[in-house]
C-alpha positions in Angstrom: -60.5 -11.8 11.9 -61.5 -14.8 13.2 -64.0 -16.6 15.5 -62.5 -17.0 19.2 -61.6 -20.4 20.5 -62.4 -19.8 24.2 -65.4 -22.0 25.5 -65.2 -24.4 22.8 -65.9 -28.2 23.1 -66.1 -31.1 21.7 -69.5 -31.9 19.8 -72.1 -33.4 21.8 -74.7 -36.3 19.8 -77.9 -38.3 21.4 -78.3 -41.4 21.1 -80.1 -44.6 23.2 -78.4 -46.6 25.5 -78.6 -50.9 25.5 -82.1 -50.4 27.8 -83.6 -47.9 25.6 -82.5 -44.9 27.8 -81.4 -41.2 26.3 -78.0 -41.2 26.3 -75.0 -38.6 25.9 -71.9 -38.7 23.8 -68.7 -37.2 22.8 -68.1 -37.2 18.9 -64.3 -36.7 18.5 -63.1 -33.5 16.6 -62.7 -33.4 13.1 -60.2 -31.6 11.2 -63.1 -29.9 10.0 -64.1 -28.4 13.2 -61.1 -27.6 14.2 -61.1 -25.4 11.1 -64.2 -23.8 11.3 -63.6 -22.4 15.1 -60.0 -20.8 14.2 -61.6 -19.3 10.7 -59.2 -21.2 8.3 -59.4 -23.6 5.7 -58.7 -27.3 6.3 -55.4 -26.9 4.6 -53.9 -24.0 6.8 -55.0 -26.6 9.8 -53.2 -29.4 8.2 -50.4 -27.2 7.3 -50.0 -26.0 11.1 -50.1 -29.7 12.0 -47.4 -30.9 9.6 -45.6 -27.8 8.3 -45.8 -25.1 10.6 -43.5 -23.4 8.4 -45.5 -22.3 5.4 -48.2 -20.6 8.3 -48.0 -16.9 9.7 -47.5 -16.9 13.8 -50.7 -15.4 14.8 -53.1 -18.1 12.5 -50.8 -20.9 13.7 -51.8 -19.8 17.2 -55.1 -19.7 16.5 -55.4 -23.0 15.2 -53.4 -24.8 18.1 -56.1 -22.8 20.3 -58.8 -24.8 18.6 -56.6 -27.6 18.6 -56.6 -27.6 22.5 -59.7 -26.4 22.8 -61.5 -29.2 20.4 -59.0 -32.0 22.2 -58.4 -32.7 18.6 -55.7 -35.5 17.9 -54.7 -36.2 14.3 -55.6 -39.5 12.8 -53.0 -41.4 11.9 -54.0 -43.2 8.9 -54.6 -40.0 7.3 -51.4 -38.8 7.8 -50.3 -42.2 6.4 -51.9 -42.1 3.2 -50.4 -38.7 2.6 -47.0 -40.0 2.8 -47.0 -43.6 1.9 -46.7 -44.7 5.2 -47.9 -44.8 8.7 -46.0 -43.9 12.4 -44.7 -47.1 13.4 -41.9 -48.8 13.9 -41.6 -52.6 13.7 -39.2 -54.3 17.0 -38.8 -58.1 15.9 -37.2 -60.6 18.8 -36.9 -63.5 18.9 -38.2 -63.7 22.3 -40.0 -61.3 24.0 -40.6 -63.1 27.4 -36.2 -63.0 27.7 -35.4 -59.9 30.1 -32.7 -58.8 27.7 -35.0 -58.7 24.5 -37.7 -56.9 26.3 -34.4 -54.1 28.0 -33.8 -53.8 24.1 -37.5 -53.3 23.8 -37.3 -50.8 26.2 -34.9 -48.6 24.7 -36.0 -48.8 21.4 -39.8 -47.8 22.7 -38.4 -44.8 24.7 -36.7 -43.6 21.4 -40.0 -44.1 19.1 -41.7 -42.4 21.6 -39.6 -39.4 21.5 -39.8 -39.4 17.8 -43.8 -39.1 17.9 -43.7 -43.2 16.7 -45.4 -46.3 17.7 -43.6 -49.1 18.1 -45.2 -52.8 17.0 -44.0 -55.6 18.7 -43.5 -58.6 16.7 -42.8 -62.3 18.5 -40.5 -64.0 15.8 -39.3 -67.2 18.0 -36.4 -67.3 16.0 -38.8 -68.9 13.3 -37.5 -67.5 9.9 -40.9 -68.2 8.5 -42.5 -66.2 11.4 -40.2 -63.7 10.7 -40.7 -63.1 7.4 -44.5 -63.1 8.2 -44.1 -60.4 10.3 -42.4 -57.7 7.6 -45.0 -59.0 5.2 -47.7 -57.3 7.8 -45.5 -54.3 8.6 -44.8 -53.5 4.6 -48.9 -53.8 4.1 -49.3 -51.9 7.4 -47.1 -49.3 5.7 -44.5 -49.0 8.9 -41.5 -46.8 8.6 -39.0 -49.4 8.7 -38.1 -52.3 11.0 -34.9 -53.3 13.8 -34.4 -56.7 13.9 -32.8 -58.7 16.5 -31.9 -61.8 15.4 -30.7 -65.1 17.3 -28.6 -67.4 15.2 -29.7 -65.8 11.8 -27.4 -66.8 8.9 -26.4 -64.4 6.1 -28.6 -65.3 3.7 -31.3 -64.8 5.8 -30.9 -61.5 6.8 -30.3 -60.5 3.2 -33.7 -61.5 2.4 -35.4 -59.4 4.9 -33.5 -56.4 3.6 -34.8 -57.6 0.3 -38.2 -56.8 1.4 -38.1 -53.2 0.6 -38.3 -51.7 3.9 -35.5 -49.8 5.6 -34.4 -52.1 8.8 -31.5 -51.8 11.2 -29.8 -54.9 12.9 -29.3 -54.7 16.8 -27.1 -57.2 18.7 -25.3 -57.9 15.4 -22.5 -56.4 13.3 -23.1 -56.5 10.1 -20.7 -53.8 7.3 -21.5 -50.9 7.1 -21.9 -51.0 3.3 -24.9 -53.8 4.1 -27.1 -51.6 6.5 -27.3 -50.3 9.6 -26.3 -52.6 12.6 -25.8 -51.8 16.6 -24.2 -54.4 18.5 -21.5 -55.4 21.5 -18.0 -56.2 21.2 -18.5 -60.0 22.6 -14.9 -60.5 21.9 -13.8 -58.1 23.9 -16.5 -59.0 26.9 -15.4 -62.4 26.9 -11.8 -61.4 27.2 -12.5 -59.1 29.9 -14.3 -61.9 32.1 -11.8 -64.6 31.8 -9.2 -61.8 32.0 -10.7 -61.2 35.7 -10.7 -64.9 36.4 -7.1 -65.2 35.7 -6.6 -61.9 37.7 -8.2 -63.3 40.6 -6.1 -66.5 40.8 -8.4 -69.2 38.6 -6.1 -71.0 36.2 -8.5 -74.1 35.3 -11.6 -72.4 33.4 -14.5 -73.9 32.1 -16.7 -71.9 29.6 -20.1 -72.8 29.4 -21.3 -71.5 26.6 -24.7 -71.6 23.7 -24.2 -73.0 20.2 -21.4 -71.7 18.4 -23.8 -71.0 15.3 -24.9 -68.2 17.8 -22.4 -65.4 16.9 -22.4 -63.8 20.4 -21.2 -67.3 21.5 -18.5 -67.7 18.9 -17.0 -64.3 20.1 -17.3 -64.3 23.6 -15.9 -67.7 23.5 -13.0 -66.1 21.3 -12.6 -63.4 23.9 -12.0 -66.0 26.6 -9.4 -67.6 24.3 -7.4 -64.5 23.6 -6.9 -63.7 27.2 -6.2 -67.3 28.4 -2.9 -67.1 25.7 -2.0 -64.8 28.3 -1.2 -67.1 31.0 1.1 -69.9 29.9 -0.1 -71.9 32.7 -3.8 -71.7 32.5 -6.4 -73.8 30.8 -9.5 -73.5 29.1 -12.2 -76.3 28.5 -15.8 -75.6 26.5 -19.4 -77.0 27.5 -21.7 -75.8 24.7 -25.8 -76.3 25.6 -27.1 -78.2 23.0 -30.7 -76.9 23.8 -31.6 -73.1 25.0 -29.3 -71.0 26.9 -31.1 -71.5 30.4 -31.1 -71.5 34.0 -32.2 -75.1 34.2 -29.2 -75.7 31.9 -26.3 -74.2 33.7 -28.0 -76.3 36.6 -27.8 -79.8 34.6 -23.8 -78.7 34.0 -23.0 -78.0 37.4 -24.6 -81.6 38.7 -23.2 -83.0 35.6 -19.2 -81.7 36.5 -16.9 -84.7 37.7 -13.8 -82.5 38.3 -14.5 -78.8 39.6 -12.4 -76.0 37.8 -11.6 -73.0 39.9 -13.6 -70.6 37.4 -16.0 -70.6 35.2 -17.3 -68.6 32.8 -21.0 -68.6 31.5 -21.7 -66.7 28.4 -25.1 -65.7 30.0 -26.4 -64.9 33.2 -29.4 -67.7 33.3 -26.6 -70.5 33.1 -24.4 -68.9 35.6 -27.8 -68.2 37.7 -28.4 -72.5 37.4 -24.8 -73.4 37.8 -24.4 -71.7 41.2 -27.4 -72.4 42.5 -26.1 -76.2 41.2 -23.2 -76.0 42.7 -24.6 -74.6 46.4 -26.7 -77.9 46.2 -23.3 -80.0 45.5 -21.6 -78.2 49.2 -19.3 -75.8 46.7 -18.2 -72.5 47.6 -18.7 -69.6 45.6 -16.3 -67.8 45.4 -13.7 -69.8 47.8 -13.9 -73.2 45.5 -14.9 -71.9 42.0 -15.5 -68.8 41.3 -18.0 -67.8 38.0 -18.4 -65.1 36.1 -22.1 -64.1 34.2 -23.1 -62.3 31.0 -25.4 -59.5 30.6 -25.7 -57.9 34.1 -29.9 -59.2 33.8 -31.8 -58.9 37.0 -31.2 -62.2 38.8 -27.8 -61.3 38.6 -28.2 -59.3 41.6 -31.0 -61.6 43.2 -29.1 -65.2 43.2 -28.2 -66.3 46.5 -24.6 -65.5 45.7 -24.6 -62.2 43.9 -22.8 -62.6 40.2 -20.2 -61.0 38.6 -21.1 -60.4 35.1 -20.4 -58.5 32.2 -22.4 -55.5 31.7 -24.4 -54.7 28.3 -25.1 -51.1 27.4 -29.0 -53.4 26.2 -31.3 -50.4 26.5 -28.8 -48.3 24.2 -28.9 -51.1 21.9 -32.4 -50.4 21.2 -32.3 -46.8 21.4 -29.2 -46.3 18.4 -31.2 -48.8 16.3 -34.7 -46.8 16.2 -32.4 -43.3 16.1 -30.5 -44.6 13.0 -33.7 -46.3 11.6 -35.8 -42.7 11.8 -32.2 -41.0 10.1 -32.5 -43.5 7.4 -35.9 -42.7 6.5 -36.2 -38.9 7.4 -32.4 -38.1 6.2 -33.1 -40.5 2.9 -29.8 -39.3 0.6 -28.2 -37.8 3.5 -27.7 -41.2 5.8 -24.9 -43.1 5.9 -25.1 -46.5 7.3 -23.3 -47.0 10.3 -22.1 -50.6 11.9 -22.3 -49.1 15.7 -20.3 -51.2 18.3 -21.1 -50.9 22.4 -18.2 -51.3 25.0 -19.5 -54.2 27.6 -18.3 -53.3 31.2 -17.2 -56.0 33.6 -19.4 -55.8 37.2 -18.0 -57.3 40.3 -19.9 -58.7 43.1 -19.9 -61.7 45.0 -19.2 -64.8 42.8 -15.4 -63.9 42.5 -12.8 -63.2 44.9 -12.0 -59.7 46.1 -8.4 -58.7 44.5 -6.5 -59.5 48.1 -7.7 -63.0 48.3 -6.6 -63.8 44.9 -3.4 -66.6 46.1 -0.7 -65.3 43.9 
């Protein structure tokens, strides 16, 4: 039988304090310890911790007893050693600062969390050298794998991360399946539904203002507004593309920058549709009466702006969920995981930048 549990805590040691005063402290639970008050070995403990299964009901009671009573949490490094790796999960953006990396961020943290992981957050600035840094540290760090959110990565790139010998997932980018693991948006069909709603609100001269088309979520959503434009023999479709960073300041230099006005316009993010109407307000133009625009990524100064933006919704803090859920299958499942290219359906949300359906002038 062995020793009760009840009253336990953790060990006490002496010790002097900066002035030279007699001083109290709490010396964390060892393994150890935790063994010797349930009357086990140190291996039935680490069994109870890690596989339960191999343990009889009443000793794996007693030992979580102890564990509670001790307030004993497993080191992490040990568990690490013993299976070639540690409990973390690298999360590379390339810019944590943007609201829509740090949503992805969000999910993808919830998920580890669930899992019993750590996330590490790595900075990559789009730098491919910084980049590369990073999965050096995480493969010496021994993490479990890594998502990836790259910006205007090229395919040679990416194949050299996945070269590196640690599993990784892709998220806001679809890749083949037969590649690796991605989780992304359909931007085609996101674009197509915003212009769509211009055209169904009575705009027929459309500007898109959109990022560098090396970007691949700019190339489609620019693709979706083409395909839905061929729609409507009588409407047009003109291209500004940003030459620096997608931003608010941007859009603004656009809007000041316009000679002729188009009746809608449609910004393949919300910063530039944020700058352009606030542009715009400055110029005496009325949004939605003179030119109605339509924002990307339903961020949070889409609702704040002065006039309230209709944008296209991303499912962003799925995004990061799926990609640390089919990173952990990779590595837990191992000959049982298949990779999966998963695609997100974007949602179009209406506020006050465009017209209400019975003001459109057909």
């Amino acid at each position: 039988m062995g020793k009760s549990v009840r009253g336990l805590r953790p060990a006490w040691s002496y010790g002097c304090n900066s002035e030279g005063v007699d001083a109290i402290s709490v010396r964390p639970a060892r393994i150890q310890d935790v063994a010797a008050a349930a009357g086990v070995s140190v291996s039935t403990v680490s069994n109870v911790l890690n596989r339960p299964e191999r343990v009889n009901a009443r000793t794996a009671e007693r030992v979580r007893d102890a564990v509670a009573a001790l307030d004993y949490v497993p080191h992490p490094g040990a568990a690490g050693l013993r299976t070639g790796h540690s409990s973390s999960i690298g999360l590379v953006l390339p810019d944590v600062a943007n609201s829509f990396y740090s949503r992805i961020a969000r999910g993808a943290a919830d998920a580890a969390y669930e899992h019993g992981y750590s996330l590490v957050l790595c900075d990559s600035g789009d730098a491919p050298e910084r980049e590369q840094g990073y999965f050096t540290m995480l493969i010496e760090q021994r993490a479990v794998g890594a998502v990836v959110v790259p910006l205007s990565a090229d395919p040679t790139r990416l194949s050299r991360l996945r070269e590196r010998g640690i599993p990784l997932v892709l998220a806001d980018r679809a890749m083949p399946a037969q590649e690796g693991c991605s989780v992304s948006v359909d931007d085609i069909a996101g674009g197509r539904v915003a212009v769509q709603h211009l055209l169904d609100r009575g705009a027929r001269d459309i500007l898109v203002v959109n990022g560098e088309r090396t970007i691949r979520q700019c190339a489609d959503r620019y693709q979706g507004a083409r395909q839905a434009v061929r729609t409507r023999r009588e409407a047009r479709l003109g291209q500004v593309v940003a030459e620096e960073m997608m931003t608010v300041a941007y859009g603004s230099d656009i809007a000041h920058g316009l000679d002729e006005l188009p009746d809608g316009v449609f910004c393949t993010n919300d910063f530039l549709a944020a700058g352009l109407c606030r542009a715009l307000g400055e110029r005496g133009v009325k949004i939605p009466e003179d030119v109605q625009v339509v924002g990307y990524g339903d961020l949070d100064l889409a609702s704040f702006v002065g006039t309230t933006l209709t944008t296209v919704r991303q499912p962003v803090e799925e995004l990061g969920r799926a990609a640390v859920e089919m990173l952990l299958d990779e590595v837990e499942a191992r000959t049982e995981h298949a990779h999966e290219a998963r695609v997100f359906a974007p949602a179009l949300v209406l506020r006050d930048s465009t017209r209400a359906s019975s003001d459109a002038p057909f």
